[in-house]
N, C-alpha and C positions, 0 to 999 in steps of 0.2 A: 378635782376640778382643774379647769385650765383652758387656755386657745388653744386652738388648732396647732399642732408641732411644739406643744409644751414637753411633748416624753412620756402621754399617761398612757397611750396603747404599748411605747414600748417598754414600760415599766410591768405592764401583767404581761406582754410575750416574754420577758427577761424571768420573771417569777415563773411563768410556767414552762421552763426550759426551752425557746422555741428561738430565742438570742442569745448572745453570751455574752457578758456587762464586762465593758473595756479594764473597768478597775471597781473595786468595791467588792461587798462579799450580800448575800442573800438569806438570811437565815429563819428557818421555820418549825415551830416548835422546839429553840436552841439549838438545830442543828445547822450548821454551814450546806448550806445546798447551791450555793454555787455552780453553775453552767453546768448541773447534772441532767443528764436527756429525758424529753416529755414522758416516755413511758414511763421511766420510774416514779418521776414525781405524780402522776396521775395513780400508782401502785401509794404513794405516800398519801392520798389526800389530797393531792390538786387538779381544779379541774376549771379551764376556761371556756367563757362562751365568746368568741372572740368578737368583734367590729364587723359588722355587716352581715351576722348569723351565719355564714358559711355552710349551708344545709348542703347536701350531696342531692343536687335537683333531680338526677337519673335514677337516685333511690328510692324504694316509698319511704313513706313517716316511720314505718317499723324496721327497713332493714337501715335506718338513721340511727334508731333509738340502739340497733342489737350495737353497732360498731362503737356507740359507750358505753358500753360493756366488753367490752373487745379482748381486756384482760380476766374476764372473769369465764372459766370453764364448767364449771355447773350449769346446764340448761334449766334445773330447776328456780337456781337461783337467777339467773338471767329473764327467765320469765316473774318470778316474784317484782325485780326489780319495775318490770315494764310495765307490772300489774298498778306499781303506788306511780307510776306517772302519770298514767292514765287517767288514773282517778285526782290526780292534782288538773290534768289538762284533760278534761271529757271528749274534748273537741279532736285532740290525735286519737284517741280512741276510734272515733268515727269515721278517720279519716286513717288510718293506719295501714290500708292498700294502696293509698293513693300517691303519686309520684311528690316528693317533697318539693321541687320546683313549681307544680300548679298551686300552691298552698299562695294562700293573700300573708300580705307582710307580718302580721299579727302572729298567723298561726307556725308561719316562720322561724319566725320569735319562742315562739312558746317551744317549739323543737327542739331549737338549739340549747336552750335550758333543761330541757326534757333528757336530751342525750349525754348535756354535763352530769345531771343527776346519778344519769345509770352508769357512773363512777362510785358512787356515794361520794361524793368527797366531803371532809370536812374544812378546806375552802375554795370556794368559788369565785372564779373572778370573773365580773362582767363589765363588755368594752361596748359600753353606749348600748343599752337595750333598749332605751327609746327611739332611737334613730328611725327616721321616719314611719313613725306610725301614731294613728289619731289620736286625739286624744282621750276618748273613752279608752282605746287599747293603751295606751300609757298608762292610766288608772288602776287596769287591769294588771300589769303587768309590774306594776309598779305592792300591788297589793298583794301578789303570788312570790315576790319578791322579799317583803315583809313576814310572810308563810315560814316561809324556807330557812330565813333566820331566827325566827319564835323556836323553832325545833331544832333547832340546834348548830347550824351551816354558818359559819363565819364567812363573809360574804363583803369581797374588794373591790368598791364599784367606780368605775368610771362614765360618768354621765355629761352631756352639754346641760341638758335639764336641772340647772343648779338646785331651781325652788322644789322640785319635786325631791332632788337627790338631798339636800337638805332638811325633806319634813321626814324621812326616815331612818338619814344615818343618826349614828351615835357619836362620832367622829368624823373629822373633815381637813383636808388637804389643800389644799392651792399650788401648782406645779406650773414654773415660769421657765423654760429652758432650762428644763430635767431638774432643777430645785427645787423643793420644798421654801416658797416664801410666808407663807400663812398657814398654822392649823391652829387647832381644837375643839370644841364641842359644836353639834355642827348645829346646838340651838343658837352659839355664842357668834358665827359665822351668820347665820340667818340673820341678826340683827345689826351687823356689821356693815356701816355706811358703804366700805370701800368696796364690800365684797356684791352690797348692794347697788351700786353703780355700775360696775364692772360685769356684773352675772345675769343681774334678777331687773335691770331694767327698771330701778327706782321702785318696784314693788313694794 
């Protein structure tokens, strides 16, 4: 969590090799992965859904999903994978000829998660998934989110949505001008005056 130009989108473009961090080191699964390039980290396990969903609008929703999978050459397994999206997101299903640009904010949304998937990564970074969208689709999104980490997907989220990003994580950050000023448990965060002023609007 954080304002506006705290450092948190550039903290998961740094993680998912897409910047190269001035000084400092990155390490994941004990290993130094420092400013090594997105392909291979995406070959390791990492997989971002960036800020503002970044869908390829001239594509449809399925030649979106094939291009996460981009590293993987078995067409069998490239359809396997598209096969458990589908069934996580019904709705690209139905929608999987259609140009990913006509798609409403939601379904968007659900894409670009969709497409980090068909990485398998075991973690996932996402940069503001609620961004503007209602709030039934936050809910939603919010609870496909929770899915994804039941089963196994270690998942680094970046949210304005404090209260919502707080009744799910496990752990919780506060990022002041690329700092770490605040963490821990993000029940411990949730009932935190300062954080509760600052975030959640005296909730």
């Amino acid at each position: 969590m954080g304002a506006n130009g705290a450092g948190k989108s550039t903290t998961l473009l740094t993680i998912a090799g897409l910047l190269k961090p001035q000084k400092g080191a990155i390490y994941y699964q004990g290993r130094d992965i420092t400013g090594l390039p997105a392909p291979f980290l995406v070959k390791e396990g990492i997989a971002l859904v960036p800020e503002g969903r970044r869908v390829f609008s001239r594509l449809t929703v399925r030649e979106n999903l094939e291009l996460g999978a981009y590293l993987v050459k078995d067409k069998g397994e490239i359809s396997a994978r598209m096969e458990e999206v589908f069934e996580r997101f019904p709705r690209l299903k139905e929608r999987q000829r259609q140009l990913a640009g006509t798609l409403s904010g939601g379904e968007q949304q659900m894409l670009a998660i969709g497409r980090a998937l068909m990485a398998r990564p075991r973690l996932l970074l996402l940069d503001e998934p609620s961004m503007g969208l209602a709030p039934m689709l936050v809910r939603e999104i919010f609870r496909i989110i929770q899915e994804i980490n039941r089963q196994g997907t270690t998942i680094l989220l970046v949210e304005q949505n404090a209260h919502m990003a707080l009744q799910v994580a496990q752990r919780a950050y506060v990022l002041v001008t690329g700092r770490i000023v605040l963490e821990g448990s993000a029940r411990e965060l949730l009932k935190s005056e300062e954080i509760r002023r600052a975030y959640l609007g005296g909730q």
